[in-house]
C-alpha atoms as a printed R data frame, in Angstrom:
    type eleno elety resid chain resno        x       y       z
1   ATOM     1    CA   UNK     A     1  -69.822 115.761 -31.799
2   ATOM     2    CA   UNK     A     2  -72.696 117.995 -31.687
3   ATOM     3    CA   UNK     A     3  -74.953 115.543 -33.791
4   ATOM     4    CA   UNK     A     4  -73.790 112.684 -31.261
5   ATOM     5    CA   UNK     A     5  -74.833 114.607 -28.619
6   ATOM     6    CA   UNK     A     6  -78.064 115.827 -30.325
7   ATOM     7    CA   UNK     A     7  -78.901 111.813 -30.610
8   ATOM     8    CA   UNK     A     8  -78.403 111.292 -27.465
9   ATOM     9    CA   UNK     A     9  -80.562 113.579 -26.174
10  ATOM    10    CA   UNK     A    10  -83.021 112.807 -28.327
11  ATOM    11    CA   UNK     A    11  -82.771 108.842 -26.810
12  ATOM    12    CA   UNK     A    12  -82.989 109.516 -23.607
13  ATOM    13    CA   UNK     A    13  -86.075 111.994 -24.313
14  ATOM    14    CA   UNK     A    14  -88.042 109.308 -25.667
15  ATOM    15    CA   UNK     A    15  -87.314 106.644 -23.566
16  ATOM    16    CA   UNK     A    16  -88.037 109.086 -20.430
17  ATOM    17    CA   UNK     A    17  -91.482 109.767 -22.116
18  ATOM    18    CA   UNK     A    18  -92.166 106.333 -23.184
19  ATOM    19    CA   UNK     A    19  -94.135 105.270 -20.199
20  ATOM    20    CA   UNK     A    20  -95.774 102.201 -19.901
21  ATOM    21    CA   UNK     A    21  -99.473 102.515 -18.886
22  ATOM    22    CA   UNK     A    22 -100.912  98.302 -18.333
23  ATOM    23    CA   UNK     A    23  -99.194  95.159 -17.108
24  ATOM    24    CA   UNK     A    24  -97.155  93.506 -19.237
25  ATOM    25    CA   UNK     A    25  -97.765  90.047 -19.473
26  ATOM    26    CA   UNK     A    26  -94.134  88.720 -18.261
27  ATOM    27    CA   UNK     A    27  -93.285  85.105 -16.118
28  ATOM    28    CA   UNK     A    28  -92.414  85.970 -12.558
29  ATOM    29    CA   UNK     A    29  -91.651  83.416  -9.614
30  ATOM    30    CA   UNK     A    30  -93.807  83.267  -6.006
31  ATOM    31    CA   UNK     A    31  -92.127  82.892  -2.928
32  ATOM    32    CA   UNK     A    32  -92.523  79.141  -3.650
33  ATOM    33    CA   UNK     A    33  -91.254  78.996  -7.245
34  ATOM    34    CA   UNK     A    34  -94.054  78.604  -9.093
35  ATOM    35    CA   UNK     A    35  -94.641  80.534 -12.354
36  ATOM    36    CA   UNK     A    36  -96.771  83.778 -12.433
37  ATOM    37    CA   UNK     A    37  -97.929  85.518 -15.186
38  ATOM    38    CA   UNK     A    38  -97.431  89.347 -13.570
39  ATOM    39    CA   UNK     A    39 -100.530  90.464 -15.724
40  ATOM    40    CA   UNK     A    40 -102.761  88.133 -13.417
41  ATOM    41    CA   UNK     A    41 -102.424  90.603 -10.785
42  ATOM    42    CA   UNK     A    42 -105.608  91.395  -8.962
43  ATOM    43    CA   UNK     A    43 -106.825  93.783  -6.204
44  ATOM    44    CA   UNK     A    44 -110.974  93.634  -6.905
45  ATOM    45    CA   UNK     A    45 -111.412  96.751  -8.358
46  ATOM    46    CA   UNK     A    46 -109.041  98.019  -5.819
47  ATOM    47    CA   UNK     A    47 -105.454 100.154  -5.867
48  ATOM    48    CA   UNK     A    48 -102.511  97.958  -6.002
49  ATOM    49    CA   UNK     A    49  -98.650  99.422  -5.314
50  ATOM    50    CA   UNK     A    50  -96.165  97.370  -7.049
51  ATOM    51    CA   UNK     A    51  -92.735  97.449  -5.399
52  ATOM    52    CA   UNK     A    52  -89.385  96.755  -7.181
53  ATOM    53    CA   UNK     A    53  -86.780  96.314  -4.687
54  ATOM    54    CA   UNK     A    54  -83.745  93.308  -3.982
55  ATOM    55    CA   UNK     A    55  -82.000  92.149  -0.676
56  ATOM    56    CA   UNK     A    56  -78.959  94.153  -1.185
57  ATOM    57    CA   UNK     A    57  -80.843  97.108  -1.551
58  ATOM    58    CA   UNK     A    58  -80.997  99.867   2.105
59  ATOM    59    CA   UNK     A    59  -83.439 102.197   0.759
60  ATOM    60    CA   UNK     A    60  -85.609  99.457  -0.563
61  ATOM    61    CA   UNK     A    61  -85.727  97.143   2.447
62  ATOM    62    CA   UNK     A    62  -86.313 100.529   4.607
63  ATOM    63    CA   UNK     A    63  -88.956 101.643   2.217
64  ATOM    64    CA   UNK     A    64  -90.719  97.998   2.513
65  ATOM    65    CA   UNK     A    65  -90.364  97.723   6.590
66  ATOM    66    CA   UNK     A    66  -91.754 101.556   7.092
67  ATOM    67    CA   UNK     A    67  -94.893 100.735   4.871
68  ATOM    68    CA   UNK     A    68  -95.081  97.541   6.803
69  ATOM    69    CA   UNK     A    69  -95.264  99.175  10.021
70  ATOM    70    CA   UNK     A    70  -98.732 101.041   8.686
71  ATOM    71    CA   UNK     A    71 -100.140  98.975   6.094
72  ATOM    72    CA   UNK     A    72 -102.676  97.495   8.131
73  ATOM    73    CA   UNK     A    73 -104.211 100.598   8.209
74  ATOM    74    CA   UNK     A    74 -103.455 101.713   4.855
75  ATOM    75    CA   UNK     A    75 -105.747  98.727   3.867
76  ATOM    76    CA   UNK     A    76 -108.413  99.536   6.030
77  ATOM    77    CA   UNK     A    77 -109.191 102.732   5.291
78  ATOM    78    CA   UNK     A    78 -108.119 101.678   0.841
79  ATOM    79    CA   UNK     A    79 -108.318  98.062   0.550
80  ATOM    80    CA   UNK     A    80 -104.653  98.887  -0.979
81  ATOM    81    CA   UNK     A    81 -102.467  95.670  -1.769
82  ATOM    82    CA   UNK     A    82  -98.771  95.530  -2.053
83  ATOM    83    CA   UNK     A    83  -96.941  93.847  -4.455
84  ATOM    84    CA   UNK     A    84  -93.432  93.502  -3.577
85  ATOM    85    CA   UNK     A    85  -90.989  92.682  -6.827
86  ATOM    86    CA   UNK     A    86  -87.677  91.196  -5.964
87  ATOM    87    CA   UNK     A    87  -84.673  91.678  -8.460
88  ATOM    88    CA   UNK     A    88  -82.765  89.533  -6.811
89  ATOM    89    CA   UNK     A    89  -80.659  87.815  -9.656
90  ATOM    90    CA   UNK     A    90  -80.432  83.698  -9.267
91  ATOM    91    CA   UNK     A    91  -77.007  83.988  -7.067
92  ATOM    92    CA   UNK     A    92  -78.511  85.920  -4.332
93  ATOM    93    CA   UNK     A    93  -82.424  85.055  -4.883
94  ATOM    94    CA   UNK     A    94  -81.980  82.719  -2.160
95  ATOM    95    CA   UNK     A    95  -81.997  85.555   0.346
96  ATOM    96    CA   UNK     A    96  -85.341  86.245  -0.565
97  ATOM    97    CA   UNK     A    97  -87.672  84.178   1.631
98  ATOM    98    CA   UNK     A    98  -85.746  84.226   4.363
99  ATOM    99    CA   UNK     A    99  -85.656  88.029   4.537
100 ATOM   100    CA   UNK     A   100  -89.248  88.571   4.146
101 ATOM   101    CA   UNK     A   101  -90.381  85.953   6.472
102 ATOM   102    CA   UNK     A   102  -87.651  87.554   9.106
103 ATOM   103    CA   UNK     A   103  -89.512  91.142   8.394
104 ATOM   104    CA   UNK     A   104  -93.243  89.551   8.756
105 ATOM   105    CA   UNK     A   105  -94.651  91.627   5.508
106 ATOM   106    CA   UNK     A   106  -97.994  90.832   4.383
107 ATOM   107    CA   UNK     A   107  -97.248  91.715   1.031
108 ATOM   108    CA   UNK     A   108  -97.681  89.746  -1.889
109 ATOM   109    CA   UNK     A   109  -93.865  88.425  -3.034
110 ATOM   110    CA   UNK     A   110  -92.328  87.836  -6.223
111 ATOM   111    CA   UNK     A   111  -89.127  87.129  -7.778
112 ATOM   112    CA   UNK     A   112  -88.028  88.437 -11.065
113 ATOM   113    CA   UNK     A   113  -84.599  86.768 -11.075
114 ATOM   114    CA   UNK     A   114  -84.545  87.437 -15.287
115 ATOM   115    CA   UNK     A   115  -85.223  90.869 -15.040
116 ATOM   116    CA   UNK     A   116  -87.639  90.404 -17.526
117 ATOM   117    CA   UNK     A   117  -90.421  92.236 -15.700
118 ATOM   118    CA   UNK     A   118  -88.337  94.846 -14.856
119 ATOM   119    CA   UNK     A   119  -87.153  95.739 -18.361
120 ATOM   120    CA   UNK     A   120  -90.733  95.116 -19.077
121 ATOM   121    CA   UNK     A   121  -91.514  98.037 -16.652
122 ATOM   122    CA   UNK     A   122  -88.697 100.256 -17.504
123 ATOM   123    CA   UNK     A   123  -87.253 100.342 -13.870
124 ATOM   124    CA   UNK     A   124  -83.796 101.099 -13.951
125 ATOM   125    CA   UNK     A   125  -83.004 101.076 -10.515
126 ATOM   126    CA   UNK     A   126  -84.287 100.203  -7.394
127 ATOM   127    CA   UNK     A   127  -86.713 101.022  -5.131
128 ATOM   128    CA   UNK     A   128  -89.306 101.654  -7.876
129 ATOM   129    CA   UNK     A   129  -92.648 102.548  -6.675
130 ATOM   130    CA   UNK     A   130  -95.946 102.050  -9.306
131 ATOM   131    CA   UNK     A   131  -99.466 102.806  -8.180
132 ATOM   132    CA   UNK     A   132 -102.284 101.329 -10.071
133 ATOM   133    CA   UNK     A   133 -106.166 102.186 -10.259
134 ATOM   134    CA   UNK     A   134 -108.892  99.743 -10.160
135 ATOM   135    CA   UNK     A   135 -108.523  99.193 -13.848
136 ATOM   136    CA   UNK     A   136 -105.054  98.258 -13.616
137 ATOM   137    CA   UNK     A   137 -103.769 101.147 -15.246
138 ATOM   138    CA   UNK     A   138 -100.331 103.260 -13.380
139 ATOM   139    CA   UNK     A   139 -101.388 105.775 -12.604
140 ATOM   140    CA   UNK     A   140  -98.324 107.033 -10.897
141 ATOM   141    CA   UNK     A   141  -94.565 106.061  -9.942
142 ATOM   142    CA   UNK     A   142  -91.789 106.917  -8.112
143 ATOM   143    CA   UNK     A   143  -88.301 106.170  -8.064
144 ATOM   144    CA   UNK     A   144  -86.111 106.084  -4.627
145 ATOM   145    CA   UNK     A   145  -86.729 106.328  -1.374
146 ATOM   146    CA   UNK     A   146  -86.286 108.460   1.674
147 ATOM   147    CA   UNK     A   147  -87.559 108.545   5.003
148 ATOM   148    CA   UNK     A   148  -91.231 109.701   4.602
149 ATOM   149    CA   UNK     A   149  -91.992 109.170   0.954
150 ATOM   150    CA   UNK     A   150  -94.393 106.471   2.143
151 ATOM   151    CA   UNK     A   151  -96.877 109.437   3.939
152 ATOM   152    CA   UNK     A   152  -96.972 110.896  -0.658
153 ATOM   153    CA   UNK     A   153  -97.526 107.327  -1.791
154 ATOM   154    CA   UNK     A   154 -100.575 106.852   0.824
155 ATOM   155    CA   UNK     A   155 -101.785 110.804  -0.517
156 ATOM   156    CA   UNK     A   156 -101.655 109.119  -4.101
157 ATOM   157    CA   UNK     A   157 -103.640 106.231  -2.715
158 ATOM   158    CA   UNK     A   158 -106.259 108.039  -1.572
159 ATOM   159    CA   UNK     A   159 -106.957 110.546  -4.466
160 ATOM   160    CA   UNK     A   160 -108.314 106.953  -5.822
């Protein structure tokens, strides 16, 4: 039992500390349901937040609507983009577009209906915040959301 345990522990160490650092190069779908190579992702030099979140999700659509409410002036002063990733598997998917054209974001939308990305990423659950730096490289990440984590992500921005 102890030895079982020991394993265990020794798992979950190294896949807490096995962090990826670049894009993987994974197949995503746009809005419109054309193919995306994630990897292609693009900011000019400039910090990008990647998003994970899906319809059924509270704290994700909350996080996504409060940083909508100020990210026209989070990309002002940063030139920060936002790339929201939707989990949405292919039965509720369909909820997608409708929902972010109902919430007006200016974000960048994609659809990882696979989950490939996602496993790519190691997100386990959702919300999952990334931040990237101009070279495309996370730089930092967060997991959840509650009211006013948006005010640490924009701190993180701008130590860029």
């Amino acid at each position: 039992m102890r030895v079982v345990f020991s394993l265990m522990f020794l798992i979950a160490g190294v896949t807490c500390f096995a962090q990826i650092k670049s894009l993987p190069s994974v197949n995503v779908k746009t809005l419109e349901g054309n193919q995306f190579n994630f990897k292609n992702i693009d900011n000019n030099g400039n910090p990008i937040v990647i998003s994970f979140w899906a319809t059924w999700c509270k704290p994700c659509t909350k996080e996504l609507n409060n940083i909508a409410e100020i990210y026209e002036d989070w990309q002002d002063e940063t030139n920060v983009k936002l790339v929201a990733v939707s989990i949405d598997d292919r039965r509720s998917q369909s909820k997608v577009a409708p929902y972010v054209n109902s919430s007006g974001w200016e974000y960048e939308i994609y659809i990882d209906s696979n989950s490939d990305l996602k496993r790519a990423m190691g997100v386990s659950t959702v919300p999952h915040t990334f931040l990237l730096d101009k070279n495309k490289q996370i730089i930092w990440q967060h997991r959840g959301y509650v009211e006013g984590d948006e005010y640490e992500l924009f701190d993180e921005i701008l130590k860029l």
